[in-house]
Backbone as JSON, one array per atom type, in Angstrom:
{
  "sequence": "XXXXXXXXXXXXXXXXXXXXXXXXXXXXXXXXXXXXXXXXXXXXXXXXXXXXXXXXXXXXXXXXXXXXXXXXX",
  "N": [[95.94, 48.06, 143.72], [98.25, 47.0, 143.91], [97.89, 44.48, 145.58], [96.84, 42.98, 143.47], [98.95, 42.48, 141.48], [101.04, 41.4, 143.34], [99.57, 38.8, 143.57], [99.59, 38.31, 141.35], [102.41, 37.68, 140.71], [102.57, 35.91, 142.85], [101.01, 33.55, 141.28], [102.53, 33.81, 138.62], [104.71, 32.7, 139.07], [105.78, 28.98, 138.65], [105.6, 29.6, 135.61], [107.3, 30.95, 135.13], [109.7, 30.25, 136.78], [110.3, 27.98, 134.64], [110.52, 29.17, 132.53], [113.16, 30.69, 133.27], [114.34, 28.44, 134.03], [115.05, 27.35, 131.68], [116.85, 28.66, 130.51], [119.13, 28.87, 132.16], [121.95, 26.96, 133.52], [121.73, 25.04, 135.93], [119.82, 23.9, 138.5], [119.68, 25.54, 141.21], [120.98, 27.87, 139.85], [118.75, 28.63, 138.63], [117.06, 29.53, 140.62], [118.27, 31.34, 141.98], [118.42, 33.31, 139.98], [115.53, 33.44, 139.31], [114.47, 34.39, 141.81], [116.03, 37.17, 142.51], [114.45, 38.41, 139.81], [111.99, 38.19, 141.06], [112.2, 39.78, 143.02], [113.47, 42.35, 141.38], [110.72, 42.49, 140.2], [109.24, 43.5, 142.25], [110.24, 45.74, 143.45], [109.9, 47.47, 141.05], [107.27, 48.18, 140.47], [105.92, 50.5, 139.94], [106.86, 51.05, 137.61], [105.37, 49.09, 135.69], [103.12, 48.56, 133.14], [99.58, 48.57, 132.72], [98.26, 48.73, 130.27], [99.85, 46.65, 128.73], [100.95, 42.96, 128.93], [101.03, 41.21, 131.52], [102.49, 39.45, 132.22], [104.74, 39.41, 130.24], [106.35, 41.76, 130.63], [107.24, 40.76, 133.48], [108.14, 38.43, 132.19], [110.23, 39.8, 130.58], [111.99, 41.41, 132.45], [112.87, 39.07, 133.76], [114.19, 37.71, 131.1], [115.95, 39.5, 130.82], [117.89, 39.36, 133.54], [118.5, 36.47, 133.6], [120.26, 37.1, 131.11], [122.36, 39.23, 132.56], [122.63, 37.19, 134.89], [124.27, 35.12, 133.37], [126.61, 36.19, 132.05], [127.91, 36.96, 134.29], [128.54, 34.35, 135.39]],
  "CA": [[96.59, 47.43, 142.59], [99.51, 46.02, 144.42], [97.67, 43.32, 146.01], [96.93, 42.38, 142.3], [100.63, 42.33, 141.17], [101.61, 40.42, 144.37], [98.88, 37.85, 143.35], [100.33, 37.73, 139.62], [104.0, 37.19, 140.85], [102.82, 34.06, 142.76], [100.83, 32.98, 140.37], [103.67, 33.2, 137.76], [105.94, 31.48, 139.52], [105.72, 28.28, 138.06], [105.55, 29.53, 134.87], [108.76, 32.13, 135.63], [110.62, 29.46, 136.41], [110.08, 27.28, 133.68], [111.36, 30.0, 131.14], [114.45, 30.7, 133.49], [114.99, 27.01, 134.04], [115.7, 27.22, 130.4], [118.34, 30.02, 130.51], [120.47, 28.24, 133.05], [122.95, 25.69, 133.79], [121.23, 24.63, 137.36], [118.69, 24.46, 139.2], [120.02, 26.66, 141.89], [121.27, 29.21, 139.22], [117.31, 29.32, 137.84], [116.15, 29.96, 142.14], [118.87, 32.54, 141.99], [117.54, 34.19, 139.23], [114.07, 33.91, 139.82], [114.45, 35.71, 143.36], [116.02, 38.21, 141.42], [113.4, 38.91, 138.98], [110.89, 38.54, 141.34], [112.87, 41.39, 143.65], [112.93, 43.45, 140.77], [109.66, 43.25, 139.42], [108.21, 44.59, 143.4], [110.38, 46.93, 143.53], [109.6, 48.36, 140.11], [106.17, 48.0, 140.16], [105.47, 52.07, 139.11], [106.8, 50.95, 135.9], [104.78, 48.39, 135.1], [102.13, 49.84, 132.67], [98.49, 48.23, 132.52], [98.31, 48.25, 129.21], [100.48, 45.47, 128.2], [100.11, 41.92, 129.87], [101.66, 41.42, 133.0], [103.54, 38.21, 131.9], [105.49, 40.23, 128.8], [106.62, 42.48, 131.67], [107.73, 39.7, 134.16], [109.41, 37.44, 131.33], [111.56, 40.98, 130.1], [112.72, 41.11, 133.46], [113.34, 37.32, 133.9], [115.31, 37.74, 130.12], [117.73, 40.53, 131.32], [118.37, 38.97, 134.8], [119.54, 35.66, 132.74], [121.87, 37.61, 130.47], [122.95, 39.2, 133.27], [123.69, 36.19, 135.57], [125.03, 34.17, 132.59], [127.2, 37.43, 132.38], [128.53, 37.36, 135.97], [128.47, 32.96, 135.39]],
  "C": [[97.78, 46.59, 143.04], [99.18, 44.78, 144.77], [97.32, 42.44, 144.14], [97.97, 41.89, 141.36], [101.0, 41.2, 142.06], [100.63, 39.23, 143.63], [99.15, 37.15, 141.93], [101.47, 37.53, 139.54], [103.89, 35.71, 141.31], [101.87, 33.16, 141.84], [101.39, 32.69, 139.16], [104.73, 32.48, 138.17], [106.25, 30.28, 138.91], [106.53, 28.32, 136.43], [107.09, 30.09, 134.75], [109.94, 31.1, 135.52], [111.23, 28.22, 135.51], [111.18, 27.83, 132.77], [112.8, 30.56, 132.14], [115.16, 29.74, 133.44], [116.3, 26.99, 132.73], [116.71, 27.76, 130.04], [119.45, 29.9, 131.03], [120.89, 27.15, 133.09], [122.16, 25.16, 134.69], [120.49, 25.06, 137.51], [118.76, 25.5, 140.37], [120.43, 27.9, 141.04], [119.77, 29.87, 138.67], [116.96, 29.88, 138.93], [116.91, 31.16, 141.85], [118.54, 33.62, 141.38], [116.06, 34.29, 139.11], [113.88, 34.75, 140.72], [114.93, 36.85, 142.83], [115.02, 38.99, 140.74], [112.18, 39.27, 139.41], [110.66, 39.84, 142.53], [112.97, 42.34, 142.99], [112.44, 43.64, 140.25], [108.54, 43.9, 140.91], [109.1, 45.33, 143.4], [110.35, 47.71, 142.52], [108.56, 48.29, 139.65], [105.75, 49.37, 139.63], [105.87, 51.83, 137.89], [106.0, 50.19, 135.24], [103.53, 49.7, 134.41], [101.02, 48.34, 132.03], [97.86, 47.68, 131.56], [98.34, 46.96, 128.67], [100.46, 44.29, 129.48], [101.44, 41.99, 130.44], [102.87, 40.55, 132.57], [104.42, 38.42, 131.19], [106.45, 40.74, 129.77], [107.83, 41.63, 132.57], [109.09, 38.96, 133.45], [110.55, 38.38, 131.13], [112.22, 40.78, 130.82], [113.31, 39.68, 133.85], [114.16, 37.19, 133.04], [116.89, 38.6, 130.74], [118.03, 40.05, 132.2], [119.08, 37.88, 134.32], [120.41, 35.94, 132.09], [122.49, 37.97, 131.67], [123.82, 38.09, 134.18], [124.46, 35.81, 134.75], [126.61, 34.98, 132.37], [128.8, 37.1, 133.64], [129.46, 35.61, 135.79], [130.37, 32.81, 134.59]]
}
C-alpha cells in the first residue's frame, strides 16, 4: 500500500500546489508549504483511512499547514 500512497503524492502534486498556491503570498511560501504537507502526509500515512479519498486527506493536511504557515508569516 505504500507504494500506492507514494504514487498518489506525486501524482497530486500539481494539483497540491495549485490549492496551496492559493493560500499564499509567494511562490516560495506555496514550495515551503507543499514540502511540508507532503512530509507530513508520509510520515502519517497509518492514519490515512481507505475509506475516504486520498485527495480530501492530502488537501486537510495542505489546509492546516497554510493556517499554520500564514500563522508563523
Amino acid at each position: 500500500m505504500a507504494k500506492e500512497i507514494v504514487a498518489a503524492l506525486r501524482a497530486g502534486r500539481a494539483t497540491a500546489f495549485g490549492f496551496v498556491n492559493a493560500k499564499t503570498i509567494d511562490g516560495a511560501d506555496s514550495e515551503d508549504v507543499l514540502q511540508e504537507t507532503f512530509l507530513r502526509a508520509y510520515t502519517r500515512l497509518a492514519t490515512y483511512r481507505p475509506r475516504w479519498p486520498f485527495k480530501t486527506w492530502l488537501f486537510t493536511i495542505a489546509r492546516r499547514v497554510s493556517i499554520n504557515h500564514g500563522r508563523r508569516a
